[in-house]
VOLUM-602504 format. One record per residue (C-alpha): residue in three letters; y, z, x; residue number from 1. Coordinates in pm, 1 decimal. Layout:
BEGIN
 resn        v        w        u resi
  ALA        Y        Z        X  NUM
...
END
This chain:
BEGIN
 resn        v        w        u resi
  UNK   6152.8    -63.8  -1640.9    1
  UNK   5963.2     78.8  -1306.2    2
  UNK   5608.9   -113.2  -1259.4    3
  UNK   5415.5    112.6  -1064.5    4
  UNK   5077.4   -116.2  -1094.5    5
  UNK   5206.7   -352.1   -766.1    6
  UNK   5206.9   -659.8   -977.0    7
  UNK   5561.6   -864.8   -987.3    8
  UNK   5778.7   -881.9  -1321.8    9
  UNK   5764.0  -1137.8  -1492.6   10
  UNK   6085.0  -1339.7  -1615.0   11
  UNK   5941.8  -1408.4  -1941.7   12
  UNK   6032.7  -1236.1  -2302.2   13
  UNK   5671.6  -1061.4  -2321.1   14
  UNK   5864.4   -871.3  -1987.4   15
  UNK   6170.0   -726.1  -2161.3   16
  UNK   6097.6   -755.8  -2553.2   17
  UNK   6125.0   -440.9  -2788.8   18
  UNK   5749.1   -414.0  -2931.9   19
  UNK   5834.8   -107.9  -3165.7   20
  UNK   6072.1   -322.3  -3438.2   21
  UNK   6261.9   -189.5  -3721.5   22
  UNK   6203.3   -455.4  -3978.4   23
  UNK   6248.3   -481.3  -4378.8   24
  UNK   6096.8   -703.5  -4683.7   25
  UNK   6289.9   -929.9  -4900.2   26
  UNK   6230.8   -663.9  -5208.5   27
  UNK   6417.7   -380.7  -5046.2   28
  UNK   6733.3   -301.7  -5177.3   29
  UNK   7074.1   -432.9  -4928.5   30
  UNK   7157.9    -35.1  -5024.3   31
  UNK   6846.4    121.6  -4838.6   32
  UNK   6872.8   -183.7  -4564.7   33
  UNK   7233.5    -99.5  -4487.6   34
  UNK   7092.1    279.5  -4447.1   35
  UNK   6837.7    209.7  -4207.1   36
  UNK   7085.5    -32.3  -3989.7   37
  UNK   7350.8    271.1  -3972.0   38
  UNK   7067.9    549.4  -3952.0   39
  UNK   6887.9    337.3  -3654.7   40
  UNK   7211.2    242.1  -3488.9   41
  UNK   7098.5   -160.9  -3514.3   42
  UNK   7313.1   -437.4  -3576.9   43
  UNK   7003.2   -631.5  -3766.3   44
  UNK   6639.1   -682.2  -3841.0   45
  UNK   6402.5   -888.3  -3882.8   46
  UNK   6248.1   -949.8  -4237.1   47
  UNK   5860.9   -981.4  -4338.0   48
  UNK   5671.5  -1082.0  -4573.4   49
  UNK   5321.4   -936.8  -4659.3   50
  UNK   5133.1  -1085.2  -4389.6   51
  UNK   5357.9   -962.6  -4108.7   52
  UNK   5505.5  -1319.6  -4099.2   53
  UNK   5890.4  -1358.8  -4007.0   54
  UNK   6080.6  -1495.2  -4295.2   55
  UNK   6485.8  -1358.6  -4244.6   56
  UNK   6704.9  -1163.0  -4049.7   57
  UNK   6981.6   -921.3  -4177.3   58
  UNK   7257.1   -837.8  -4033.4   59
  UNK   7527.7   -618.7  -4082.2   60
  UNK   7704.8   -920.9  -4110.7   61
  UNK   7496.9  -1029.1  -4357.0   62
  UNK   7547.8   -714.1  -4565.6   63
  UNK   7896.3   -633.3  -4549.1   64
  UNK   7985.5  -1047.3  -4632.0   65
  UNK   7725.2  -1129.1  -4872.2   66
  UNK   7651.1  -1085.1  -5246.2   67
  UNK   7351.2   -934.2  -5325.3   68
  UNK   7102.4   -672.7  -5448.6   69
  UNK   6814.4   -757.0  -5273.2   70
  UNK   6775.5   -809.9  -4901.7   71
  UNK   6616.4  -1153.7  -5030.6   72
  UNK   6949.8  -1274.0  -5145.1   73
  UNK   7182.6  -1209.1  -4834.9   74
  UNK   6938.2  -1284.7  -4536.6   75
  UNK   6906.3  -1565.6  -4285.6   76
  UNK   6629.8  -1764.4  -4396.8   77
  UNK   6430.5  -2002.9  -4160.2   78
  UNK   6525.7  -1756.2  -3848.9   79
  UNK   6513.7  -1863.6  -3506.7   80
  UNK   6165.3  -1704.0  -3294.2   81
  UNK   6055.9  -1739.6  -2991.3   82
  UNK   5680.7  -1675.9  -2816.7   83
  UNK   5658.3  -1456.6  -2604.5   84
  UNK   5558.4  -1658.0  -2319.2   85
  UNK   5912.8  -1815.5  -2280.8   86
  UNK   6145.1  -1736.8  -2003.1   87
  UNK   6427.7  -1541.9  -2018.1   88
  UNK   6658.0  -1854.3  -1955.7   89
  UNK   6580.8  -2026.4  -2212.3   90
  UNK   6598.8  -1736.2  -2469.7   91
  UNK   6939.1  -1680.5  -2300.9   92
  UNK   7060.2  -2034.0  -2347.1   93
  UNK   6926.7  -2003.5  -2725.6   94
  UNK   7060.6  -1659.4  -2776.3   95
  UNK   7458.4  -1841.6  -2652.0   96
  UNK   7377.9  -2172.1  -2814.3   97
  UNK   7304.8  -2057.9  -3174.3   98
  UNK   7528.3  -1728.3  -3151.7   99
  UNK   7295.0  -1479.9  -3247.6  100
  UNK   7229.3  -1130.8  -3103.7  101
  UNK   6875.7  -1125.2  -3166.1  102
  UNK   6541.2  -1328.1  -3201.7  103
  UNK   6242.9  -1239.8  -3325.3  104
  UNK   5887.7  -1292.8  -3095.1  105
  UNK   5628.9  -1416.3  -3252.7  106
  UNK   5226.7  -1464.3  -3177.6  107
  UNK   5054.8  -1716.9  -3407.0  108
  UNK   5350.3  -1689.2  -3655.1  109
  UNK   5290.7  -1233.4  -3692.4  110
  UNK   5640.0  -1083.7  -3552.3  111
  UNK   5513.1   -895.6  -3170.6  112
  UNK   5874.6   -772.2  -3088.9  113
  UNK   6268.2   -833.0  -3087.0  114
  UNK   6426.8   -987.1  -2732.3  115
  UNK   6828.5   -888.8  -2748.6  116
  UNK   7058.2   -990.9  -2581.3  117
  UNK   7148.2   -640.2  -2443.2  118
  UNK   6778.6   -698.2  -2279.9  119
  UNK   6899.1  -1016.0  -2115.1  120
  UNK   7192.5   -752.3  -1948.6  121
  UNK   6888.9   -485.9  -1879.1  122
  UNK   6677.7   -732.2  -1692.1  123
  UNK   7001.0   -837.5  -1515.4  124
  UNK   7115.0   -533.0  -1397.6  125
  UNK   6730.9   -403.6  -1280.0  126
  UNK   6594.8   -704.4  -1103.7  127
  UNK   6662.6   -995.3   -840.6  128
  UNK   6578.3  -1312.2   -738.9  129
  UNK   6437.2  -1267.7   -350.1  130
  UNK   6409.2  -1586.5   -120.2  131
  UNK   6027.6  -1541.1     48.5  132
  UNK   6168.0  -1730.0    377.2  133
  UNK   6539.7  -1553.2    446.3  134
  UNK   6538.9  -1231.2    242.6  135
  UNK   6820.2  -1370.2     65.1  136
  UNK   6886.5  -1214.4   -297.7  137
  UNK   7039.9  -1335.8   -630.8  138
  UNK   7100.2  -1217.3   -975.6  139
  UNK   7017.6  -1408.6  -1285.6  140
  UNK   6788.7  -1469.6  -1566.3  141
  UNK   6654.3  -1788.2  -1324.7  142
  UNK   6627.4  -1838.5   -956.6  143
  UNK   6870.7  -2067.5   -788.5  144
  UNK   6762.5  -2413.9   -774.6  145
  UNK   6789.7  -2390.4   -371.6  146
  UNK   6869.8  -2081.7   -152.1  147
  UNK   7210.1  -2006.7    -51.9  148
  UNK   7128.6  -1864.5    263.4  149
  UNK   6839.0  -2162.7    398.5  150
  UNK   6845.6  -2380.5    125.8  151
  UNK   6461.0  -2285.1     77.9  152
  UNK   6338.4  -2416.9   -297.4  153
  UNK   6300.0  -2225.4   -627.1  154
  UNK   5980.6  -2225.2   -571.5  155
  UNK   6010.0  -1981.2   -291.1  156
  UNK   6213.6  -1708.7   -490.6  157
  UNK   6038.6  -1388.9   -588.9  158
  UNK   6161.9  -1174.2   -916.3  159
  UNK   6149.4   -826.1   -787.9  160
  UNK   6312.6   -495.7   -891.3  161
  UNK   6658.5   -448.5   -754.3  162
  UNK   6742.0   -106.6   -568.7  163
  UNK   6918.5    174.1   -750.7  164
  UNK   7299.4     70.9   -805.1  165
  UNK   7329.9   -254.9   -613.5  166
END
């Protein structure tokens, strides 16, 4: 994720998310759902209605345990979403807390794009946390709350790209 325009990354979903989603309809079959999981290599999708509006998930999960014909009858109703102004913290303490692998962004209700948590590990492994008064770096979804090396505040932490490998 190389930003060549100068400005500084942001630590927010709208920073990581997918924007090109695979996503289904409650009509289509759990048949032609399971085929586009294994054909797209995904674990799950998100499910919309006619207006573009997250209703479900479906999982693999979903359709190798559940009953059904229709992706209607085996999906996770109600899904968690997030906007996609919300830091990457939070959406990593949601993505632990409720056990899912995936959540669905959302702008005025419309699905925008899918925030993973294998994009939690990208972000990890391609930016720090820099301390503006020692140089000091950190890794993490957050900056510390002070700086290990001159206990300077969060509020002097920069998010910037790490260097190749380190």
């Amino acid at each position: 994720m190389a930003d060549h325009s100068g400005a500084r990354p942001a630590a927010n979903v709208d920073a990581m998310m997918t924007r090109a989603v695979i996503t289904t309809s409650p009509e289509t079959s759990v048949a032609e759902v399971a085929s586009l999981l294994h054909r797209h290599h995904i674990t799950g999708m998100p499910v919309l209605d006619d207006h573009q509006r997250v209703v479900g998930v479906v999982s693999e999960m979903d359709v190798v345990t559940r009953h059904g014909r229709l992706v209607a009858d085996i999906m996770t109703r109600e899904p968690h979403t997030v906007e996609e102004d919300v830091p990457l913290g939070e959406v990593a303490d949601l993505l632990m807390t409720k056990r899912v692998r995936r959540l669905p962004v959302v702008r005025h209700g419309k699905l925008v794009g899918l925030i993973s948590r294998t994009d939690l590990v990208t972000f990890f492994a391609h930016h720090q946390w820099v301390c503006a008064q020692c140089g000091a770096t950190q890794r993490g979804l957050r900056p510390p709350v002070t700086c290990p090396g001159c206990e300077a505040p969060q509020s002097a932490f920069e998010l910037e790209e790490a260097p190749y490998g380190m």
